[in-house]
DOKOLFI-12396 format. One record per residue (C-alpha): chain; x, y, z. Coordinates in pm, whole numbers, padded with zeros to 5 digits. Layout:
N
<r A,<X,Y,Z>>
...
//
This chain:
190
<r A,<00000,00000,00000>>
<r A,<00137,00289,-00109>>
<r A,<00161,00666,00142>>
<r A,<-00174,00816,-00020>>
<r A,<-00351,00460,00023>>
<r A,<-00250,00484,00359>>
<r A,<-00327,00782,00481>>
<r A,<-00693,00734,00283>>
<r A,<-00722,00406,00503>>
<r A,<-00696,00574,00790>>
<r A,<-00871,00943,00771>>
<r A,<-01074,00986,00484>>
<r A,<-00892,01341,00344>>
<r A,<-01046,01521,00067>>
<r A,<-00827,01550,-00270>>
<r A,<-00737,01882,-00170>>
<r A,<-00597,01828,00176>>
<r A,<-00432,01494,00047>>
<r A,<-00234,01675,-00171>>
<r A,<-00150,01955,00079>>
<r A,<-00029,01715,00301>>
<r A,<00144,01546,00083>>
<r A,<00341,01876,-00069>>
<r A,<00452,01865,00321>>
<r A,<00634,01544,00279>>
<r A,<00975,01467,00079>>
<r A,<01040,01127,-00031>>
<r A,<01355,00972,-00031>>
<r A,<01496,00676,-00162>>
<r A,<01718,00529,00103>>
<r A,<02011,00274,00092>>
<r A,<02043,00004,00296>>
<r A,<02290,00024,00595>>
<r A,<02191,00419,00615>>
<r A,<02155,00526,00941>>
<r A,<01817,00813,00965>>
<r A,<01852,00893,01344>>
<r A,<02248,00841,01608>>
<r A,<02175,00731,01946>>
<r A,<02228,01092,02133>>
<r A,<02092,01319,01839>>
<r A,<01734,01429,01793>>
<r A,<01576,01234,01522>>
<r A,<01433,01576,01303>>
<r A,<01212,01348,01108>>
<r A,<00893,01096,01133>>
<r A,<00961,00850,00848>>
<r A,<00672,00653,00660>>
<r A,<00822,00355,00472>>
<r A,<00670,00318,00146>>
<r A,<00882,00007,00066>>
<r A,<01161,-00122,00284>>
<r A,<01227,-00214,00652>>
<r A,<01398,-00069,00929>>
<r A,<01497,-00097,01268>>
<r A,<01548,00093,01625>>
<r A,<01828,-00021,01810>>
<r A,<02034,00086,02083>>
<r A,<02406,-00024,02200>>
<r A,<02422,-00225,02545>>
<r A,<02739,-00167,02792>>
<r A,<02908,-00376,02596>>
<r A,<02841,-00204,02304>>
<r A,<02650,-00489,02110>>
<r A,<02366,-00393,01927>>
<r A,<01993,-00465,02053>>
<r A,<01697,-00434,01843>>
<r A,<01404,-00217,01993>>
<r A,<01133,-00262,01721>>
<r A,<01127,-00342,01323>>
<r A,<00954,-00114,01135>>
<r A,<00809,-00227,00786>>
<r A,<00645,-00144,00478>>
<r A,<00343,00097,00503>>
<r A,<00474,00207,00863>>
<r A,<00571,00505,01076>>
<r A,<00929,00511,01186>>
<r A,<01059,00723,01435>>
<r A,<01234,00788,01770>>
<r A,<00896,00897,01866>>
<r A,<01004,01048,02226>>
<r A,<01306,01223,02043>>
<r A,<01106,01364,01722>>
<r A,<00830,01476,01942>>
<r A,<00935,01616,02271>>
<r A,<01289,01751,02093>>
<r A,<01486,01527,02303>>
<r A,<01804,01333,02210>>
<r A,<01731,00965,02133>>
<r A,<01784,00667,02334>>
<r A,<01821,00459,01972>>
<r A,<01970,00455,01627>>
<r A,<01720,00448,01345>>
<r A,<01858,00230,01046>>
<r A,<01761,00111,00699>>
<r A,<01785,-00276,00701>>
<r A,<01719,-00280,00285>>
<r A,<01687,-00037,00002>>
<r A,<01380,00184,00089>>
<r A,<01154,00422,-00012>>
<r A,<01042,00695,00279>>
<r A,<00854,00960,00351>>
<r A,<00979,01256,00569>>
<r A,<00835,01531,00754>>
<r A,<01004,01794,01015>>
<r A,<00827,01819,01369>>
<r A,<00727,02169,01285>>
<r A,<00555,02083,00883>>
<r A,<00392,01828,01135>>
<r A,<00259,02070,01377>>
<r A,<00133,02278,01098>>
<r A,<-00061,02014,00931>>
<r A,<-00200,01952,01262>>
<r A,<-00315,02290,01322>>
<r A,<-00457,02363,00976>>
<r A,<-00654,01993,00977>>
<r A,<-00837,01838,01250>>
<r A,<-00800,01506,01027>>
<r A,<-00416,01532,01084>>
<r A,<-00481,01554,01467>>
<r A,<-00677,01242,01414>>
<r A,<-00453,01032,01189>>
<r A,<-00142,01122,01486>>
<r A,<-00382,00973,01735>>
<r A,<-00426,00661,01498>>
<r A,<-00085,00645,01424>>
<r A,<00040,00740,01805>>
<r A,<-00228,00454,01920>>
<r A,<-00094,00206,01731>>
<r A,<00282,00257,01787>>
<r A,<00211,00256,02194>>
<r A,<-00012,-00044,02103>>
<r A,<00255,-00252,01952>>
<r A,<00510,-00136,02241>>
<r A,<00276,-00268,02506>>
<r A,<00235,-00599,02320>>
<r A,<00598,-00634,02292>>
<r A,<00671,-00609,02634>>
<r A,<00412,-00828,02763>>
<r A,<00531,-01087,02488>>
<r A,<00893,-01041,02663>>
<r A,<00748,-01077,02993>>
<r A,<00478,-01366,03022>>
<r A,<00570,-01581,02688>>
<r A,<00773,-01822,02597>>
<r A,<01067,-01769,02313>>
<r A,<00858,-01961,02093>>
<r A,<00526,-01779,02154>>
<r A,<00748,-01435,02099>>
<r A,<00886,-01583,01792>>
<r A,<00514,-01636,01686>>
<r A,<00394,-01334,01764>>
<r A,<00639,-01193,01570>>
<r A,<00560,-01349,01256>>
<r A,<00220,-01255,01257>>
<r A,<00342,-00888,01297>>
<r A,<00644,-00960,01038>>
<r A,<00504,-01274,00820>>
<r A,<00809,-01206,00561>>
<r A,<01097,-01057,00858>>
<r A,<01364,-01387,00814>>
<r A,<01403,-01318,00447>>
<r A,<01446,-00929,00535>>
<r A,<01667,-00924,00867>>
<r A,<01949,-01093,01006>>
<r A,<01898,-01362,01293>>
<r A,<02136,-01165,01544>>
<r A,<01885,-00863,01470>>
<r A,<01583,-01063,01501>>
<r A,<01731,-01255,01810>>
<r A,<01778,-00979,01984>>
<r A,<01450,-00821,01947>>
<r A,<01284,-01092,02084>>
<r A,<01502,-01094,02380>>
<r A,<01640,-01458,02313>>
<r A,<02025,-01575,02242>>
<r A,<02076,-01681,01859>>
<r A,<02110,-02021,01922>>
<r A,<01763,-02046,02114>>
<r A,<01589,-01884,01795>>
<r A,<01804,-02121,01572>>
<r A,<01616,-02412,01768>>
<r A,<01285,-02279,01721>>
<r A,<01340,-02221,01333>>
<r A,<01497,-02557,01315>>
<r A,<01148,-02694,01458>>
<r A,<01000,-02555,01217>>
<r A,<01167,-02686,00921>>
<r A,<01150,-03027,01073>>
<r A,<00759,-03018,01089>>
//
């Protein structure tokens, strides 16, 4: 689905304020391995991934890389506490594979906002859904078993093992590689 079929699935804009919100956006196309958003800066943008997949991550003591949340096609990506309160971010934003995004600047956002009440709506929507997924994920990683996380994640990500890395997806289901190399290996055996 592409950025105007989303944002018609969600609010249902007029032609005229689809197309002023859309001359509010720039799209980019994106390489893989390109990082949007350093741990410590303020991430200046709120991303919608027309095509592609990405990641937030964030470097442990030991400096090894842990994956906060994938974000795929016909999503909002963002270090949403950095982008919104103007804060620097707890997490790096990457590009896992060649994308296509969208981009807006916190302040063409707050002027969409203020000239449409849709806009307000759509951030609730889109706001909703982020802290959704966020509570989800942590009650995966607290009351389920690596297996059930692993399952939950495929519903969320049906086509994530022929996009990501196993380290990458290991660690955002909060299991060593080797555990989520026995639960694929299950499933190739059934």
């Amino acid at each position: 689905m592409n950025f105007t079929d989303t944002l018609t699935a969600l609010v249902p804009f007029s032609d005229d304020e689809l197309n002023d919100i859309l001359n509010h956006f720039t799209m980019k196309s994106v390489p893989k391995n390109e990082t949007l958003v350093h741990q410590g800066k303020i991430c200046k943008y709120l991303y919608f991934i027309e095509q592609g997949m990405g990641r937030s991550y964030y470097l442990n003591d030991n400096q090894k890389d842990i994956t906060q949340w994938f974000f795929g096609t016909g999503k909002f990506m963002s270090s949403a506490d950095s982008f919104f309160q103007k804060k620097p971010s707890l997490y790096y934003l990457e590009v896992l594979e060649d994308s296509i995004v969208y981009l807006i600047s916190k302040e063409k956002l707050d002027v969409l906002f203020a000239k449409y009440p849709k806009m307000e709506k759509l951030g609730r929507l889109v706001i909703t859904e982020m802290l959704t997924n966020v509570v989800n994920k942590l009650n995966a990683i607290q009351f389920q078993t690596a297996r059930e996380r692993y399952d939950y994640m495929l519903a969320e990500f049906p086509d994530i093992a022929y996009q990501v890395s196993l380290g990458h997806i290991a660690s955002y289901l909060g299991m060593a590689q080797e555990t989520l190399s026995r639960i694929r290996s299950q499933d190739s055996s059934n």
